[in-house]
FILUM-237758 format. One line per 2 residues: their letters; for each residue x, y, z of N, C-alpha, C. Coordinates in steps of 0.2 Angstrom, whole numbers, plus 5000, padded with zeros to 4 digits. Atoms other than C-alpha are relative to their C-alpha. Layout:
N
a> X:Y:Z:X:Y:Z:X:Y:Z ~ ...
end
This chain:
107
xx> 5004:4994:5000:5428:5301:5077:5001:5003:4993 ~ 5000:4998:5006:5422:5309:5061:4995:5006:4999
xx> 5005:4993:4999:5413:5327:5059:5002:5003:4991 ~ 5000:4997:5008:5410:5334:5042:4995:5006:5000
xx> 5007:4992:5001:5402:5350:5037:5003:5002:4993 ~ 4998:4995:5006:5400:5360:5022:4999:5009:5002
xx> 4999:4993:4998:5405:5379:5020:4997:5002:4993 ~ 5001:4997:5004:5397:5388:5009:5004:5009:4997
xx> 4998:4994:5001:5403:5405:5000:4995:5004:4994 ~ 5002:4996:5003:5394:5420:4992:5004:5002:4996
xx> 4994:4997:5005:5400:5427:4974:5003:5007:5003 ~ 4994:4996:4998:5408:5442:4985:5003:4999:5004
xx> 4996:5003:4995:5418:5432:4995:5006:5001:4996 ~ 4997:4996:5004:5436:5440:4988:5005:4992:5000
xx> 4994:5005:5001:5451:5427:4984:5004:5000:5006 ~ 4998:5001:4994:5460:5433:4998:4998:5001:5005
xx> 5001:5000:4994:5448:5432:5010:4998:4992:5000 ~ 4998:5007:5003:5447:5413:5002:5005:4998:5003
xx> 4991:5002:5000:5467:5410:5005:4997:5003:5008 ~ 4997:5000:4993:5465:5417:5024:4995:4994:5003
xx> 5005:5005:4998:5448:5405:5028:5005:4994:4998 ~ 4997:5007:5003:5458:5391:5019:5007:4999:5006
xx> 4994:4999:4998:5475:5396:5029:4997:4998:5009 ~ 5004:5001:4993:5463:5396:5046:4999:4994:5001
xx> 4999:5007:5000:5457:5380:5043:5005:4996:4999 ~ 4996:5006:4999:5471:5371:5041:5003:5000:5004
xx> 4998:5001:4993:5476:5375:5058:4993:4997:5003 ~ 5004:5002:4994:5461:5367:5065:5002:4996:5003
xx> 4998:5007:4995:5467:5349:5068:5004:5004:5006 ~ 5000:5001:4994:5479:5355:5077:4998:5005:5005
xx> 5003:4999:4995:5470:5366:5086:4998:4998:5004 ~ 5005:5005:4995:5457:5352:5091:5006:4996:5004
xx> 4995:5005:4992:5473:5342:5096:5002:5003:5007 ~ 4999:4995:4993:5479:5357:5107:4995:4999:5006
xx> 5007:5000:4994:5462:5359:5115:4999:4993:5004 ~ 5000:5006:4997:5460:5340:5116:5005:4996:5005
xx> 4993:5003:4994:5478:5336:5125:4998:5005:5007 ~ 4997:4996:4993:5475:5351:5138:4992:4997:5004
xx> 5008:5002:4996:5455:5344:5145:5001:4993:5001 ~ 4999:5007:4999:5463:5327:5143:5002:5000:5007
xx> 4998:5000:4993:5466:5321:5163:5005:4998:5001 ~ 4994:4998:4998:5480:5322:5171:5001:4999:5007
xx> 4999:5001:4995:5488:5311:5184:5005:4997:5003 ~ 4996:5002:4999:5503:5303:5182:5004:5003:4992
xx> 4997:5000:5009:5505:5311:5162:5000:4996:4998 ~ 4998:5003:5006:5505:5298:5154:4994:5001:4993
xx> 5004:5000:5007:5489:5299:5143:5002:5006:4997 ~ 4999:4995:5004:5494:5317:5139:5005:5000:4995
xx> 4993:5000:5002:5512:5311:5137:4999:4995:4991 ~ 5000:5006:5007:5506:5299:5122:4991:4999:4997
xx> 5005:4996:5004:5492:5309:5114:5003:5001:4995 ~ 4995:4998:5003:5498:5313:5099:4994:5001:4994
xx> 5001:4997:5006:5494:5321:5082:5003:4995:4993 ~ 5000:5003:5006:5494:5310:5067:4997:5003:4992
xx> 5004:4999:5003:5489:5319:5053:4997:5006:5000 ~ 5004:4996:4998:5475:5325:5055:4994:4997:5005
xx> 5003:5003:4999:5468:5313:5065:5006:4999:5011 ~ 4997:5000:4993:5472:5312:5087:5000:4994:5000
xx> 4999:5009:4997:5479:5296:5093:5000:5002:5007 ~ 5000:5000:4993:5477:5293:5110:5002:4992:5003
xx> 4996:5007:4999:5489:5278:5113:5002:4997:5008 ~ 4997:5003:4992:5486:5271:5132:4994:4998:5000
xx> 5006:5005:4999:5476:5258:5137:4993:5002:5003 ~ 5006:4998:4996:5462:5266:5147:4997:5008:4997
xx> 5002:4992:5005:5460:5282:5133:4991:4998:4999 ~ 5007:5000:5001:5442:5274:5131:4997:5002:5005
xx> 5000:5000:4996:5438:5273:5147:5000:5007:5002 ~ 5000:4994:5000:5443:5292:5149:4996:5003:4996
xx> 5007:4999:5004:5432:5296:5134:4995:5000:5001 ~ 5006:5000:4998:5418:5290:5140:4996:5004:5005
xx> 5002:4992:4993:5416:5305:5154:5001:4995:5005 ~ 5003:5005:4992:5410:5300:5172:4995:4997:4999
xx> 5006:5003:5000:5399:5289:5173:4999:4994:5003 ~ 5003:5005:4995:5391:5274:5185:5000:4995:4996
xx> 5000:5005:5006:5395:5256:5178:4998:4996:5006 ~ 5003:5007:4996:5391:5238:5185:5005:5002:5005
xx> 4993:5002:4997:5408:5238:5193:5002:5009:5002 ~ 4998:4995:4995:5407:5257:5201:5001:5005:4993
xx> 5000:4996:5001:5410:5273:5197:5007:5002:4993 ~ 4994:4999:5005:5423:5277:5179:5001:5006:4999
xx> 5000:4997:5005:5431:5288:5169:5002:5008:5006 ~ 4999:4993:4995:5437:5306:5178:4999:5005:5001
xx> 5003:4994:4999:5433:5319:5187:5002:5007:4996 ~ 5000:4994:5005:5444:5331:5176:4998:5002:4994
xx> 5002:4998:5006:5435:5327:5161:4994:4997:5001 ~ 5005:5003:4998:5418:5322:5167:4996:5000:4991
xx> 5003:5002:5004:5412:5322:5148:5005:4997:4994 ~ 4994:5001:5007:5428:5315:5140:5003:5005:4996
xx> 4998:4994:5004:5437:5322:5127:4998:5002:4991 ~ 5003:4999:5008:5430:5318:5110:4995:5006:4999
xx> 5006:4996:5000:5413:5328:5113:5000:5006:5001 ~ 4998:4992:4997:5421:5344:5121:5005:5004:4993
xx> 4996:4999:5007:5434:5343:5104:4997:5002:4997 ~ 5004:4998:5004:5421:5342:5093:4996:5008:5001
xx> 5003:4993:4998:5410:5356:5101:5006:5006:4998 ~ 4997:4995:5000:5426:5367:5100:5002:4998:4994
xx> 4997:5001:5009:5431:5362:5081:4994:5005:4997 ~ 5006:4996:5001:5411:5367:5078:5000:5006:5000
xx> 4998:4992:4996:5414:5383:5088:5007:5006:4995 ~ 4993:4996:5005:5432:5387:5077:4999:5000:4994
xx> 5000:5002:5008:5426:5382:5061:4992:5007:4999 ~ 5007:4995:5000:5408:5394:5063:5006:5007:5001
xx> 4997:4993:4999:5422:5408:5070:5002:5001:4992 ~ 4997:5000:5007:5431:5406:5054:4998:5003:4994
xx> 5006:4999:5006:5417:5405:5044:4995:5005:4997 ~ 5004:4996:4997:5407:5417:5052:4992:4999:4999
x> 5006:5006:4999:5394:5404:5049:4996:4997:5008
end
């Protein structure tokens, strides 16, 4: 997963309203990780338990994390992916990074 955006600023944009935007943003990651571990499903723990935060990049280290990404959806071989996250988790991540990063921004 990769999301890029640019921010622009106005010359009356102060230094330290600069240094708190800047100080915002670097809590994004883990904010998306937060948001994306808690929409993740939940049924024995285990994807939750070994979700993890690298960086700034989620790992999602269990065999069937794609499969949960995927949402629900209707496959040759029947019905996948779970009811508690019927659109995955990357896409609901994203939308809420978009949504934090505009809050921020005021963009």
């Amino acid at each position: 997963m990769s999301i890029q955006f640019d921010i622009k600023f106005n010359a009356k944009t102060t230094l330290d309203k600069l240094k708190t935007i800047s100080t915002q943003l670097s809590n994004v990651p883990t904010e998306a990780y937060q948001y994306f571990k808690k929409i993740t499903p939940i049924d024995t723990g285990n994807a939750r338990s070994n979700t993890s935060l690298q960086g700034r990049t989620i790992q999602a280290k269990y065999d069937y994390a794609e499969v949960l990404d995927k949402g629900r959806r209707m496959t040759a071989s029947g019905m996948r992916g779970s009811k508690q996250a019927p659109r995955g988790m990357s896409k609901p991540t994203e939308q809420f990074i978009r949504n934090r990063v505009r809050q921020i921004t005021g963009k």
